[in-house]
HTML snippet that shows the backbone in 3Dmol.js (N, CA, C, O; Angstrom):
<script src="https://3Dmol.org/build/3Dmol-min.js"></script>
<div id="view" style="width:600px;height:400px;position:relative"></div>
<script>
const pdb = `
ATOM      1  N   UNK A   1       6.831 -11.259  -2.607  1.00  0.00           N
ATOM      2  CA  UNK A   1       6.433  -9.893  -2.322  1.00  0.00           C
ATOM      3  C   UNK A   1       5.026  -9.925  -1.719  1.00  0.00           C
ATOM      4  O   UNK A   1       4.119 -10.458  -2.358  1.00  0.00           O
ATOM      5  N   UNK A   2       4.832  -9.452  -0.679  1.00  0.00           N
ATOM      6  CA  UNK A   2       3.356  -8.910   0.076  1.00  0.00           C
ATOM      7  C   UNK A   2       2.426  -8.395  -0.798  1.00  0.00           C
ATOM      8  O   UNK A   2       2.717  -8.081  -1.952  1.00  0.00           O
ATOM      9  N   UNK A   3       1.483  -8.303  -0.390  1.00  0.00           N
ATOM     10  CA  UNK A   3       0.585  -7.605  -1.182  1.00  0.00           C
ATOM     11  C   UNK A   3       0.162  -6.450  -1.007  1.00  0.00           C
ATOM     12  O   UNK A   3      -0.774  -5.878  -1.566  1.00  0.00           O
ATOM     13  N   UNK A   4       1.104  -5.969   0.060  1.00  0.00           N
ATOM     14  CA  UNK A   4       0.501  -4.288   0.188  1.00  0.00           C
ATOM     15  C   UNK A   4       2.093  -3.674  -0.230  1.00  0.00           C
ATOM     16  O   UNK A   4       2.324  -2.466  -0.179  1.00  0.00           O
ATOM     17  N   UNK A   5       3.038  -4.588  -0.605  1.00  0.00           N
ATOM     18  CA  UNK A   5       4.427  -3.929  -1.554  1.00  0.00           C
ATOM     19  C   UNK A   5       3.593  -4.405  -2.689  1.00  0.00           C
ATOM     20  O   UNK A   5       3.081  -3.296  -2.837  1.00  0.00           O
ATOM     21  N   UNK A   6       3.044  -5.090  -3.581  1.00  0.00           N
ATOM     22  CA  UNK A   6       2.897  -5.232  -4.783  1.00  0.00           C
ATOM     23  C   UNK A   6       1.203  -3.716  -4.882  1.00  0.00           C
ATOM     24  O   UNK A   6       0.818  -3.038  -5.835  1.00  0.00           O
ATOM     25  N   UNK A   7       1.005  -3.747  -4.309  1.00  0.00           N
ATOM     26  CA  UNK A   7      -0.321  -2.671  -4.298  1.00  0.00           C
ATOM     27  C   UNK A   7       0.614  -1.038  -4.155  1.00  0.00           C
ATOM     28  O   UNK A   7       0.375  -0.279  -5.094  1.00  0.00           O
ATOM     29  N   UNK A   8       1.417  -0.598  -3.293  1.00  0.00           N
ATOM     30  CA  UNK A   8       2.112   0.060  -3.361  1.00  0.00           C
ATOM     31  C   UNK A   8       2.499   0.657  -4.743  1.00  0.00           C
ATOM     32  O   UNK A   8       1.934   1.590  -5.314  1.00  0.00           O
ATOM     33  N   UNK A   9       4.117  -0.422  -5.393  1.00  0.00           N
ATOM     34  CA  UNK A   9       4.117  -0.235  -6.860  1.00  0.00           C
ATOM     35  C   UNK A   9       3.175  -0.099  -7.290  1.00  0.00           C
ATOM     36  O   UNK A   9       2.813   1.073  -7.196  1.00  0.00           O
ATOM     37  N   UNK A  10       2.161  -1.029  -8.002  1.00  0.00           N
ATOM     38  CA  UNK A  10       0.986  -0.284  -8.490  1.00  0.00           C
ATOM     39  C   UNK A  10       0.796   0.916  -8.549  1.00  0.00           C
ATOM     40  O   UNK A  10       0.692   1.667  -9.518  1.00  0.00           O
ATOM     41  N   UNK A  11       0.757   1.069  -7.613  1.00  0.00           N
ATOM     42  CA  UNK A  11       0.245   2.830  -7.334  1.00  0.00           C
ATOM     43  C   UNK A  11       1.430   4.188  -7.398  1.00  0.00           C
ATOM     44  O   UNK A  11       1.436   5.354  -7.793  1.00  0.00           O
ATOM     45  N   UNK A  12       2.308   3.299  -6.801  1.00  0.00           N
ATOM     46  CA  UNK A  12       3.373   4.296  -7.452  1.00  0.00           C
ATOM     47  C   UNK A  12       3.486   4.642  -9.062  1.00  0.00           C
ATOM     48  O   UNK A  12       3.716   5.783  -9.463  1.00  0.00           O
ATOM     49  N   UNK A  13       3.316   3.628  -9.839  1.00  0.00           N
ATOM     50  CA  UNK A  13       3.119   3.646 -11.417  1.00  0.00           C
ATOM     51  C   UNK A  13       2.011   3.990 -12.143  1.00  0.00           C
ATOM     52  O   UNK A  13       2.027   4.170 -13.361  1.00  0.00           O
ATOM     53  N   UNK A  14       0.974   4.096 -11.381  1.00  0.00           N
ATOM     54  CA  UNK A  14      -0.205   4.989 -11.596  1.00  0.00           C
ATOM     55  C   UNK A  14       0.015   6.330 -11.404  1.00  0.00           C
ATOM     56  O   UNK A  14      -0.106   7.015 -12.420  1.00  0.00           O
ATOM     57  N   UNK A  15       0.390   7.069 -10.083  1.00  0.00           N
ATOM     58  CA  UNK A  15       0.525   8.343  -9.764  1.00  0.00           C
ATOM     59  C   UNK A  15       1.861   8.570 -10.847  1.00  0.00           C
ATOM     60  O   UNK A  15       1.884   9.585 -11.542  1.00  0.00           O
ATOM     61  N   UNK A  16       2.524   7.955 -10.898  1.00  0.00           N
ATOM     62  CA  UNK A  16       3.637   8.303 -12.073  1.00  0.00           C
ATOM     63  C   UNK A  16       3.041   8.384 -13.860  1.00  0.00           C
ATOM     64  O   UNK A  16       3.443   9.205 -14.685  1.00  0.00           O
ATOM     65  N   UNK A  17       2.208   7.505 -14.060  1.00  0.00           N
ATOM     66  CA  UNK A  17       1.847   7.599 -15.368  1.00  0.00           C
ATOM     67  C   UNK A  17       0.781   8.903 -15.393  1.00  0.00           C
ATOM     68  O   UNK A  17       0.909   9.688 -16.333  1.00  0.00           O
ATOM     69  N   UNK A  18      -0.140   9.127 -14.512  1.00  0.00           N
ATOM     70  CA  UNK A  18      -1.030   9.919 -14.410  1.00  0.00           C
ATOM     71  C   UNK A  18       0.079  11.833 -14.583  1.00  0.00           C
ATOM     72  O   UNK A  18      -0.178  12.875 -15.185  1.00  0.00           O
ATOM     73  N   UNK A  19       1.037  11.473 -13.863  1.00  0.00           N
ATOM     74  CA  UNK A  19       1.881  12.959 -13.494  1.00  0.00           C
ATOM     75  C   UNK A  19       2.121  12.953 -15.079  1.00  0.00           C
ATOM     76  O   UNK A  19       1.657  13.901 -15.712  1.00  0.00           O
ATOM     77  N   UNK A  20       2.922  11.789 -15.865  1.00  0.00           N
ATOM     78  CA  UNK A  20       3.524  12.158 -17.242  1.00  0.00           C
ATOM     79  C   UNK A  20       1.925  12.310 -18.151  1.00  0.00           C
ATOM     80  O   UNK A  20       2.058  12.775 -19.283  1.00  0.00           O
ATOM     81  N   UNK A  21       0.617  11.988 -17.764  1.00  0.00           N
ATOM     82  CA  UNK A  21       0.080  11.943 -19.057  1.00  0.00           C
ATOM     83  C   UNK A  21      -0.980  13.277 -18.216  1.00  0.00           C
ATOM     84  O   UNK A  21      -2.181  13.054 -18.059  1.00  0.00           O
ATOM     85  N   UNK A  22      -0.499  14.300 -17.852  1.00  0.00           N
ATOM     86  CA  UNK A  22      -1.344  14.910 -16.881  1.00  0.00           C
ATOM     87  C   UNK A  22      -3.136  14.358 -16.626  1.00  0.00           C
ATOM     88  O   UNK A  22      -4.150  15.037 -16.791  1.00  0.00           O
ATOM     89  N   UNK A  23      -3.046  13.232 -16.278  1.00  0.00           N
ATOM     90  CA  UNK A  23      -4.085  12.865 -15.821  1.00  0.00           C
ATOM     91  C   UNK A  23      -4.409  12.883 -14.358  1.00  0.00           C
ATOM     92  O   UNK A  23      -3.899  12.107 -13.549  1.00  0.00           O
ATOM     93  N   UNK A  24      -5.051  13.563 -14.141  1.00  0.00           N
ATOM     94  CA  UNK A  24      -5.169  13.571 -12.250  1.00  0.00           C
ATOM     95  C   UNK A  24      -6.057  12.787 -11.760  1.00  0.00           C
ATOM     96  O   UNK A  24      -5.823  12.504 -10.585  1.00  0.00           O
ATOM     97  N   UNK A  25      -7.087  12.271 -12.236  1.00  0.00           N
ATOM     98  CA  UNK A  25      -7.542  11.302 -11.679  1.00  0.00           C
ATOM     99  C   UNK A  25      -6.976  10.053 -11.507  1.00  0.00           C
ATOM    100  O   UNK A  25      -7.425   9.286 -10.656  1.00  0.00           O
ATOM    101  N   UNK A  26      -5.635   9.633 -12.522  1.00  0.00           N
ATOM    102  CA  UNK A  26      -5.528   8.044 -12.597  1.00  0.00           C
ATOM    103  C   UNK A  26      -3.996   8.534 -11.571  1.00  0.00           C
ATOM    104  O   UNK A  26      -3.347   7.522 -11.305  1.00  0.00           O
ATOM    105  N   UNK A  27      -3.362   9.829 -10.993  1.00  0.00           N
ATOM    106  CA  UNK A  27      -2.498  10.330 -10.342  1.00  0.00           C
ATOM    107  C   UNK A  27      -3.094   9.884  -9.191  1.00  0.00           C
ATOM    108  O   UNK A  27      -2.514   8.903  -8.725  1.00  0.00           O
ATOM    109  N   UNK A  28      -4.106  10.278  -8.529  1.00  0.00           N
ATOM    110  CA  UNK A  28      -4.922  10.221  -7.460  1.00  0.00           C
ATOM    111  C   UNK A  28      -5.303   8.774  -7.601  1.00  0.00           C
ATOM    112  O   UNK A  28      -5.318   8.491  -6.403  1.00  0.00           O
ATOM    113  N   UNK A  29      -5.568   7.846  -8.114  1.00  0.00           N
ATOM    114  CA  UNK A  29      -6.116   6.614  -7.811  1.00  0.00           C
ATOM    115  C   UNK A  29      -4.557   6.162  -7.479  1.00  0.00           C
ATOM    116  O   UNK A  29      -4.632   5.487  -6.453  1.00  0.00           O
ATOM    117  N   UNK A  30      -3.272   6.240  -7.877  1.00  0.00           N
ATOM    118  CA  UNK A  30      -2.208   6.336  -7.922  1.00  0.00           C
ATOM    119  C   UNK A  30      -2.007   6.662  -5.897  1.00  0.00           C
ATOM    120  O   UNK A  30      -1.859   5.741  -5.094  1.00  0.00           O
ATOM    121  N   UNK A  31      -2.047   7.751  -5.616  1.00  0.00           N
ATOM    122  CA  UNK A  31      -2.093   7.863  -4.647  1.00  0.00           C
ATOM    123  C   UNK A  31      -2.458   7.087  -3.509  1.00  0.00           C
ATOM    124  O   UNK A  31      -1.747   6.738  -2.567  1.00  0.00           O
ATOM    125  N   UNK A  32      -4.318   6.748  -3.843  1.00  0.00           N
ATOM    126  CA  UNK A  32      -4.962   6.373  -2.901  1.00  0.00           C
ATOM    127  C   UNK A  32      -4.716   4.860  -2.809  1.00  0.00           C
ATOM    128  O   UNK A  32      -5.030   4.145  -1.857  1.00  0.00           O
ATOM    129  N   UNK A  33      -3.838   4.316  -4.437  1.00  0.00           N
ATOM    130  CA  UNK A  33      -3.389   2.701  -3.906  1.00  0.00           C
ATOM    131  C   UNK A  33      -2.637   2.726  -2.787  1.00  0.00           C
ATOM    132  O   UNK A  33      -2.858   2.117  -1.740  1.00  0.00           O
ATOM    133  N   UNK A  34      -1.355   3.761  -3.148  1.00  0.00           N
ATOM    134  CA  UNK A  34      -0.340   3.410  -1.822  1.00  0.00           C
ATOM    135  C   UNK A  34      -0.734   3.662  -0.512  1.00  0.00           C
ATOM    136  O   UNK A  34      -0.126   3.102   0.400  1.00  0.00           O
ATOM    137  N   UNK A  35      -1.639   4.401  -0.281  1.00  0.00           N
ATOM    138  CA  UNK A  35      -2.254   4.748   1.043  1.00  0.00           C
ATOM    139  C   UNK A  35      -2.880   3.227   1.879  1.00  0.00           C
ATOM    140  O   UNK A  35      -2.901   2.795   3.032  1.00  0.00           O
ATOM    141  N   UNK A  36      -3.368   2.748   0.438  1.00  0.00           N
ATOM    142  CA  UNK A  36      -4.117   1.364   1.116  1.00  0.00           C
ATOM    143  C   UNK A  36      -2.834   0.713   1.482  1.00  0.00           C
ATOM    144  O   UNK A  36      -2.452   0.419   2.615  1.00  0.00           O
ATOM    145  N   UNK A  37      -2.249   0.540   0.390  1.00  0.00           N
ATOM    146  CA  UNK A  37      -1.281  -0.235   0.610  1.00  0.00           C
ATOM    147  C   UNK A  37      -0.110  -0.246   2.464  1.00  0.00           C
ATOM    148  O   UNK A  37       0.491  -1.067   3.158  1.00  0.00           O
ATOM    149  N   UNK A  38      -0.400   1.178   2.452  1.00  0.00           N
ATOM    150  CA  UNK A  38       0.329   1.446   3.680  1.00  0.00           C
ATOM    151  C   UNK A  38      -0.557   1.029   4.544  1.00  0.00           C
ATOM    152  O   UNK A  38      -0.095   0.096   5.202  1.00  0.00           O
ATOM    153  N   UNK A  39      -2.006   1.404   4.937  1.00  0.00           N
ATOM    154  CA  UNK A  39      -2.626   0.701   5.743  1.00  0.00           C
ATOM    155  C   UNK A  39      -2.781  -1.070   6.018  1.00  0.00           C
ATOM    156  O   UNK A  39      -2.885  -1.529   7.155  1.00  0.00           O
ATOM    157  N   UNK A  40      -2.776  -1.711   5.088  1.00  0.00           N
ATOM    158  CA  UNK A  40      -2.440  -2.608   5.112  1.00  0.00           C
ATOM    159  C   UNK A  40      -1.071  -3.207   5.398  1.00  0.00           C
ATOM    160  O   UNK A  40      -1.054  -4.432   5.517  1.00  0.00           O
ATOM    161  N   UNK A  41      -0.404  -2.827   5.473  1.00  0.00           N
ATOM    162  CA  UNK A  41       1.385  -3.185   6.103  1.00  0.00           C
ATOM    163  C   UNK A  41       1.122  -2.725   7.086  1.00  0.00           C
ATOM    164  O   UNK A  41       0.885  -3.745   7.732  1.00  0.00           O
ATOM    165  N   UNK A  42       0.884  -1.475   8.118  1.00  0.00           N
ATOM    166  CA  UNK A  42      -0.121  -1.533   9.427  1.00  0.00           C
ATOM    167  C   UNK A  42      -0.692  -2.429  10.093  1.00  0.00           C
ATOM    168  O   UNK A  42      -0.587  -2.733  11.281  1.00  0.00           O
ATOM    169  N   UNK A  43      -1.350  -2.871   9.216  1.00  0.00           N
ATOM    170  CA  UNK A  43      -2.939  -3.741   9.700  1.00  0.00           C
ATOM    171  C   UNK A  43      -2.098  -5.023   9.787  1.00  0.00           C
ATOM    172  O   UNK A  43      -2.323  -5.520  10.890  1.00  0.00           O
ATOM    173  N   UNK A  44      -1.143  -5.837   9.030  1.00  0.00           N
ATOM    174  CA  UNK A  44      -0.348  -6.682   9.058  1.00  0.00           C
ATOM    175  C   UNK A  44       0.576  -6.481  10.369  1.00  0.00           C
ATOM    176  O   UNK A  44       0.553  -7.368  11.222  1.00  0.00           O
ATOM    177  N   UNK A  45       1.152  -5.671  10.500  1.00  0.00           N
ATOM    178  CA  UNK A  45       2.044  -5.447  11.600  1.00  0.00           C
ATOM    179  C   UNK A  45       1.533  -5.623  12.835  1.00  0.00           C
ATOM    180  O   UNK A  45       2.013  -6.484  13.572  1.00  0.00           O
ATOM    181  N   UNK A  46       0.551  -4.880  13.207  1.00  0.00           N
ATOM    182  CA  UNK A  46       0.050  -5.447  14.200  1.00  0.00           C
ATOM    183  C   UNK A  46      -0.750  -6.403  14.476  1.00  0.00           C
ATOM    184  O   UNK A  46      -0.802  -6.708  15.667  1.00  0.00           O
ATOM    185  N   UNK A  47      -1.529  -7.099  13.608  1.00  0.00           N
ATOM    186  CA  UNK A  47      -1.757  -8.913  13.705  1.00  0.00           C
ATOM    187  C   UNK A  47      -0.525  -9.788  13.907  1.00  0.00           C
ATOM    188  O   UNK A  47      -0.471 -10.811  14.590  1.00  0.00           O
ATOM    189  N   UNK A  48       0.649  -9.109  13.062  1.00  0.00           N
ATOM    190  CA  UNK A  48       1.853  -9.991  13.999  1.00  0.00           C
ATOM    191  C   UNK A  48       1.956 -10.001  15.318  1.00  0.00           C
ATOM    192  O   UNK A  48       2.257 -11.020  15.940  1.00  0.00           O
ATOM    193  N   UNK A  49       1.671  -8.664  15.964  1.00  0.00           N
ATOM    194  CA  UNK A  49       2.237  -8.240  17.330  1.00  0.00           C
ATOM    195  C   UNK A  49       1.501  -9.283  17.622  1.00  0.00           C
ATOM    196  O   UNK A  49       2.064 -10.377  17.629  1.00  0.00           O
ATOM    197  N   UNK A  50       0.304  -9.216  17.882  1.00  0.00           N
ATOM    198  CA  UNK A  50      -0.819  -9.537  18.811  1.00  0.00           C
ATOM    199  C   UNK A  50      -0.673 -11.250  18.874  1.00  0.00           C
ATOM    200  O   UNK A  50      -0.778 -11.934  19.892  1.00  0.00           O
ATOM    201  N   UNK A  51      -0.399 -11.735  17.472  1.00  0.00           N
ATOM    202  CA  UNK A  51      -0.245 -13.024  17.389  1.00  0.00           C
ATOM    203  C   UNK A  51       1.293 -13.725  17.984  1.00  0.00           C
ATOM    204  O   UNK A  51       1.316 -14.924  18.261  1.00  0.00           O
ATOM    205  N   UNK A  52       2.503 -12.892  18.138  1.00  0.00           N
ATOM    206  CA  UNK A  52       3.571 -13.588  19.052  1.00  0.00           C
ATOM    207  C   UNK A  52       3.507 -12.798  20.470  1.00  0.00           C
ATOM    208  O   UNK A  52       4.499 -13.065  21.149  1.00  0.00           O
ATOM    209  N   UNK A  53       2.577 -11.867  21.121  1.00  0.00           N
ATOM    210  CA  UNK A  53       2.251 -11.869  22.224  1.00  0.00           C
ATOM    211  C   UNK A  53       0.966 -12.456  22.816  1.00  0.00           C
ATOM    212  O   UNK A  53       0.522 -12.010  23.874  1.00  0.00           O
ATOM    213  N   UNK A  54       0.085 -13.899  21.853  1.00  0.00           N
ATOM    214  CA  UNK A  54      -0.492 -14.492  22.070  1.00  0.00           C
ATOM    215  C   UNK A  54      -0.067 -16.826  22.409  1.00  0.00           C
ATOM    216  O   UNK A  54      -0.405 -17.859  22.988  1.00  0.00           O
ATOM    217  N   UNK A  55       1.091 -16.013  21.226  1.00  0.00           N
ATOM    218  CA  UNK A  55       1.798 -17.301  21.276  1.00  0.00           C
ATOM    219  C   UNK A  55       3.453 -17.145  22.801  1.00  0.00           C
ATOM    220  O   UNK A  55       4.021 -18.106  23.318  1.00  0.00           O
ATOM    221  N   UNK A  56       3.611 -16.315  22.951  1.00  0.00           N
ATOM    222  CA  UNK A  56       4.736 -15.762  23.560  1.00  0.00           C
ATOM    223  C   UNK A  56       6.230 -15.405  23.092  1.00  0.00           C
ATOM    224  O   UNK A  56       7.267 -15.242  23.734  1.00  0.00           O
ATOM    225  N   UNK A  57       5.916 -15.344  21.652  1.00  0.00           N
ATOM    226  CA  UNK A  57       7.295 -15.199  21.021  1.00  0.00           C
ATOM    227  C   UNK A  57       7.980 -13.889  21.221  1.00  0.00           C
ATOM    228  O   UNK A  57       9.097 -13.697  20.740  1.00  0.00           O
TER     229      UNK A  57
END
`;
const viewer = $3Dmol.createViewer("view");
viewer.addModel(pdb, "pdb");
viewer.setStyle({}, {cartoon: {color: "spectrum"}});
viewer.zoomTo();
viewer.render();
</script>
């Protein structure tokens, strides 16, 4: 597993524990993991591009 799917979960289980224990701050840190997490699967994606239209794949 990647590390922006294992950061994801994380955060999905944060914003989930935070919703059942109405905690909104640890909801929101919850949030803002998966956000990274999505930026980072981004940021990965296109270092692939760049790297098999550097190699010519």
């Amino acid at each position: 597993m990647t590390g922006s799917k294992t950061d994801d979960i994380k955060g999905r289980a944060k914003e989930a524990a935070g919703a059942v224990t109405g905690d909104k701050e640890l909801k929101n840190e919850g949030k803002t993991d998966q956000a990274a997490a999505s930026v980072k699967d981004k940021v990965e994606g296109a270092v692939d591009k760049v790297k098999d239209k550097l190699t010519g794949n």
